[in-house]
N, C-alpha and C positions, 0 to 999 in steps of 0.2 A: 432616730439616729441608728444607723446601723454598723457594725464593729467588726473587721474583718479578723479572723483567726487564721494564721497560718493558708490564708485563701488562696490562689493558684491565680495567675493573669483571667483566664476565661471564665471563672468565677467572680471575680471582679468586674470585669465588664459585662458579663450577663447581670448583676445587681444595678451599677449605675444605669445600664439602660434599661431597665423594671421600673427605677426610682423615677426615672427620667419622664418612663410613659405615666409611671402612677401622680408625678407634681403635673405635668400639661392635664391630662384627663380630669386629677380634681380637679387644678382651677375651672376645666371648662365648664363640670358639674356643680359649682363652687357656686360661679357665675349664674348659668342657669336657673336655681335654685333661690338665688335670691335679687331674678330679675322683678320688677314691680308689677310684670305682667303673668307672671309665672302664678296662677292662683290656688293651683295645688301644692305648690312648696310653702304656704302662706297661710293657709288654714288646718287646722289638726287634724281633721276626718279628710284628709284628700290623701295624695299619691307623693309619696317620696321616692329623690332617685339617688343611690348612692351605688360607688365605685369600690369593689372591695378584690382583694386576691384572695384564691384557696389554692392549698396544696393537696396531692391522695399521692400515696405511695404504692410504689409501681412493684408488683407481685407477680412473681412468674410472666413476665415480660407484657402480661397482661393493661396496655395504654388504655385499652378500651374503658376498664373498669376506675385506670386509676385517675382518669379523667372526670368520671364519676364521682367519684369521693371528692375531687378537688372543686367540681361546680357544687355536691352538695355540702364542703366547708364555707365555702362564700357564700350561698344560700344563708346558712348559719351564721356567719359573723355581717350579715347586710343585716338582717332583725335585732341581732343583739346589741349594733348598735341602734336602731333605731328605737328600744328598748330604754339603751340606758339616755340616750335623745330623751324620751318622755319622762323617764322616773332617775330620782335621786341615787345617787350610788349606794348611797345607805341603805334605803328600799331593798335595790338589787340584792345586796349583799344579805337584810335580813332574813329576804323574802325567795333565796335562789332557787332552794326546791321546789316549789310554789310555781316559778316561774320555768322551771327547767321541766315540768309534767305540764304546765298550759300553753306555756310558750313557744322552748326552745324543741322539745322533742315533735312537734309540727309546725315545721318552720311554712312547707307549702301551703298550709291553709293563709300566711300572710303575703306570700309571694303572687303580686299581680302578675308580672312577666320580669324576663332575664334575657339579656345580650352577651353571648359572650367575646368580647373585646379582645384578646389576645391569650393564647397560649404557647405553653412549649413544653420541652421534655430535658429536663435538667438529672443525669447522672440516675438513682432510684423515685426521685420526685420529679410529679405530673403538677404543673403552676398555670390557672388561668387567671386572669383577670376579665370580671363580668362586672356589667353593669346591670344592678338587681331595682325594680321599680316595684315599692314594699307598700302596701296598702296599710295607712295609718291607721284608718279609724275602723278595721279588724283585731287591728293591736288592741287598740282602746276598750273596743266592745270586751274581748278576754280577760282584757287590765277590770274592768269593771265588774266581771262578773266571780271574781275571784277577790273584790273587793281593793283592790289598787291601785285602781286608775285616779290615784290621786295628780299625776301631770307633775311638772316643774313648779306647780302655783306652790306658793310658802304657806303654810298651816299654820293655823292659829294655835296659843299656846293654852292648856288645857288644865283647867284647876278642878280635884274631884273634891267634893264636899258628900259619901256617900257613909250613912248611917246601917248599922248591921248589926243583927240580931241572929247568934247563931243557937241551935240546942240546948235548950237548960241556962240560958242567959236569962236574968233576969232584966237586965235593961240592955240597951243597944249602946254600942260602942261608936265610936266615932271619935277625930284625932282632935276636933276644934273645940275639945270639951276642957272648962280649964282645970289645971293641974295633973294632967295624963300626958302621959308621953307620946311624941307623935308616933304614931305607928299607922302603916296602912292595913287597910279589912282586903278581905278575901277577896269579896267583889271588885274594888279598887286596886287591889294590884293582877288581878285576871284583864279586867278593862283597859290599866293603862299599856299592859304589855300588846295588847292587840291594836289599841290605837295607835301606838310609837310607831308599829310595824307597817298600819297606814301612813306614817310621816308625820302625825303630831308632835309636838313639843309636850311634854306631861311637867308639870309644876310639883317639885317634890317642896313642901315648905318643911324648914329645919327647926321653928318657932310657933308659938300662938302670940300675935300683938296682944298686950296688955293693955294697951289702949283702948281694944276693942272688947273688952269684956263685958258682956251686957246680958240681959236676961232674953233678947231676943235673938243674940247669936249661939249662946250655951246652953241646947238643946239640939235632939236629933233631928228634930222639925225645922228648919231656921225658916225666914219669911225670906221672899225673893230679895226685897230690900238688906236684910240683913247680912246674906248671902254672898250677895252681887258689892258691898259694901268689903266684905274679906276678901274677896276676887279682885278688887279693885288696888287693893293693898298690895296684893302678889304680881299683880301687875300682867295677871291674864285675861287672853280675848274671849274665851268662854268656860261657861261653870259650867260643869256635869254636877246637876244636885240630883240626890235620889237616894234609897234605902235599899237592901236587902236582908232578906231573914230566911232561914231555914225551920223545916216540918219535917215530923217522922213520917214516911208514906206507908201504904198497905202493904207492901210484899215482902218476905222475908226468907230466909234459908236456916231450918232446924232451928229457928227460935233464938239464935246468936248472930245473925250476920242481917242488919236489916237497910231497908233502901229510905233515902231522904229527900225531901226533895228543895230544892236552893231558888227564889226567886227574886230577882232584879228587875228593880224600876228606877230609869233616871229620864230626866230632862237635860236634854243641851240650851244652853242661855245665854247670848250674844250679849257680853258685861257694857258694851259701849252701849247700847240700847236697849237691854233689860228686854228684846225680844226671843221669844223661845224660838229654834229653829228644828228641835229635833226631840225625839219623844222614844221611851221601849219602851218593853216590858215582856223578862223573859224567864223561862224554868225550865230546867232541869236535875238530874238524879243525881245520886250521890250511892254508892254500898260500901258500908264499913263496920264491925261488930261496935265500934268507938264509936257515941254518938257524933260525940264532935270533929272528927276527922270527915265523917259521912258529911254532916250540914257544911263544914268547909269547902269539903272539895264539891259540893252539890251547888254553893252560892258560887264558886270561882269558876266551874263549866259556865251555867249559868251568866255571869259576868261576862266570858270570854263572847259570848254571843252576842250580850248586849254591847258590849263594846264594840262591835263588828257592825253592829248595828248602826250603830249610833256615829260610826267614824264615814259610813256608807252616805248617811241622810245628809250629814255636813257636809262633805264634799259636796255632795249633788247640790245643796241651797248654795254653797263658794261657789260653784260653776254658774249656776242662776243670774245670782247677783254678779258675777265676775261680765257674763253674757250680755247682761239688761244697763249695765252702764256704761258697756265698750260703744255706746252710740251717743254722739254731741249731737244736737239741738241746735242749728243753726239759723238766724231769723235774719233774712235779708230784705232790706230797703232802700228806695230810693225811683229819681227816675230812671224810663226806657229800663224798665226790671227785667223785662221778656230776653231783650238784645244784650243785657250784662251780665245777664243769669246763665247763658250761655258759657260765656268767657271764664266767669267766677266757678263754676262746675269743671270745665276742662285745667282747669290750675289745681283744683283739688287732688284731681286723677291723676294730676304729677306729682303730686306726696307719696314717696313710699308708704307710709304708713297706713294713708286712708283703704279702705278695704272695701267699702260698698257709699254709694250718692242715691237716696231717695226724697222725691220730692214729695212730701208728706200732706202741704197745702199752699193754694195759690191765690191771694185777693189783691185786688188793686194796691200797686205800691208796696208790695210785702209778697214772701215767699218764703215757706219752710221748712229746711232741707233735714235729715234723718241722714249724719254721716258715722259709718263705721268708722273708728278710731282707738288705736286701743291706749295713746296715752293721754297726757291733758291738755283742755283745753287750749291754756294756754301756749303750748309745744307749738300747735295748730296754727295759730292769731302769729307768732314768730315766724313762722314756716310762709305766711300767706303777706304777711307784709314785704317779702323779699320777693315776689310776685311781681314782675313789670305788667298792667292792665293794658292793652288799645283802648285809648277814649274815655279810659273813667280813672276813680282812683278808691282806696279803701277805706276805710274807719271803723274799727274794734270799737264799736262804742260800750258794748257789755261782757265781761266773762261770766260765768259763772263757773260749778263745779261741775256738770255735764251741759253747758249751756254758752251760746256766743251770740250777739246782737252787733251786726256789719249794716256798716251806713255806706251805698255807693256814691259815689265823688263826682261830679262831674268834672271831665279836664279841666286844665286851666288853676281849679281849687287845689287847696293842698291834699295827700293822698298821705295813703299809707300811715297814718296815724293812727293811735289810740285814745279813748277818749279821756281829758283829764281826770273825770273824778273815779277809772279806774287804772291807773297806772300802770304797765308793765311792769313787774317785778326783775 
């Protein structure tokens, strides 16, 4: 919405006709952008095209320059948002500096090519409107390497179970011990701060179940079982179990000011399947004349790395597993396979959604297709029964969870059913 102050007629009408070009051009990039053939708006690593205006302020009558400033604001606001397109606003907002030294202050290393669409010279202000074609998966790479590129995917919610052992302790501390107050260790709040910042959820529990009090949970050591059992309670997707402890190191200054060193080790532990997916193990110093301020802040560097760590590997195994099931399995049969399979492939390619058709294997009376898809199956089988066939007709006879088994029809039979014993939901 834009809200005129005291604006003059000619001020006026140079806005409505800005606004005017800026609604036809999105829609027409709008359009574009989310046509089903469009394959670079469609996958994350291809080429995005967005329509943005900049302004430069016009200096000593100098248009040349302030023309300049005004391509390279739009330059800048075409990344930033393709930016906040990838990452959560939270992200941005935690992580701006971060992003304002990788990102924003070289916007060209993301700029494929730029059109510019219309300008003019408004009063002190230079205003173009360009059309900016932003190379994603440059984004991504910088998003990654700075640890970020966690994307729009929702992050799983994170329970630390980590044991520590700091200077002059004679046993190690940890919150799930009973009758101690909860309190987080050094290592565990260095970790969770770093992870948040990656876009995890951190599980702060305010309790210890009583219920669960047993001689295999109440210990620094617990068993995975044991573990994944409190995890389960709290209702997160994965455990960070692990310990740290601090050591006095070799070097020191006049014999009062000495250096420690802090070392962390955790596991990441997928609670729904008790599989591990991520592993550290890190160290770092600490100098403080205090033992114990040294070994603190020596476990919490330390920490901040393994967490950095460790929020890197998850991602990367989400993306894996995110990558390895966006493909259904689809097993076709019946007769004239050859002449229907044709037919049954071109209806697919008319699903927005589907993304790639590979024909994986081919034997008599059977054929099996490898279709890119990124939601469920079932979406699919609905999407495919509304499919008018020439000559044949369809049958869902199976779903599964990344899997679909179609019976082809010949005319005449009934079509576009599913099979009784699995219903459509």
């Amino acid at each position: 919405m834009i809200i005129f102050n005291n604006a003059t007629k000619s001020e006026a009408a140079f806005s409505t006709c800005l606004m005017t070009i800026l609604l036809i051009v999105g829609i027409s990039v709008g359009w574009h952008l989310t046509s089903p053939t469009d394959l670079h708006a469609r996958e994350p690593g291809g080429v995005k095209t967005i329509v943005v205006m900049g302004t430069g302020k016009i200096q000593k009558d100098n248009t040349a320059a302030a023309r300049e400033l005004a391509i390279n604001d739009s330059l800048v606001s075409a990344v930033s948002l393709t930016v906040t397109d990838i990452m959560p606003i939270e992200m941005i907002n935690a992580n701006f500096s971060r992003l304002n030294e990788a990102i924003y202050s070289q916007v060209g290393q993301f700029i494929q090519e730029y059109r510019v669409l219309s300008e003019t010279k408004y009063a002190t202000d230079y205003r173009v409107l360009v059309e900016v074609d932003i190379a994603v998966d440059r984004i991504h790479a910088y998003l990654a390497n700075i640890g970020l590129d966690a994307g729009k995917m929702e992050l799983p919610k994170l329970l630390f179970l980590m044991a520590e052992r700091n200077i002059d302790d004679e046993r190690a501390q940890y919150w799930w011990q009973t009758g101690m107050p909860i309190t987080k260790t050094a290592a565990e709040q260095s970790m969770s701060e770093k992870m948040q910042k990656q876009g995890f959820v951190v599980l702060t529990p305010d309790h210890f179940p009583s219920s669960m009090d047993n001689a295999g949970l109440n210990t620094p050591e617990p068993s995975n079982a044991a573990a994944l059992s409190l995890a389960k309670y709290f209702a997160a997707d994965i455990l960070i179990l692990g310990s740290a402890f601090a050591e006095p190191a070799a070097n020191s200054m006049e014999g009062t000011i000495r250096t420690y060193r802090g070392t962390v080790s955790a596991r990441a532990i997928w609670v729904q399947t008790g599989e591990e997916v991520a592993v550290t193990y890190r160290s770092d110093a600490g100098v403080s004349p205090d033992p114990q301020i040294g070994g603190r802040e020596a476990i919490a560097s330390a920490g901040a790395t393994a967490g950095e760590d460790l929020g890197l590997q998850i991602i990367a195994a989400l993306k894996t597993h995110k990558k390895e099931s966006s493909f259904i399995t689809i097993v076709v049969k019946g007769a004239k396979l050859l002449t229907h399979l044709v037919k049954l492939r071109k209806a697919l390619t008319e699903i927005n959604d589907v993304q790639s058709i590979l024909v994986s294997e081919m034997k008599a009376g059977e054929a099996t297709l490898k279709v890119g898809y990124q939601k469920e199956p079932r979406q699919l089988a609905q999407t495919l029964l509304l499919k008018p066939f020439d000559g044949f007709g369809i049958n869902i006879a199976a779903i599964g969870d990344d899997s679909m088994t179609i019976e082809l029809i010949p005319a005449g039979r009934m079509s576009g059913t599913v099979s009784k014993d699995r219903p459509m939901e």
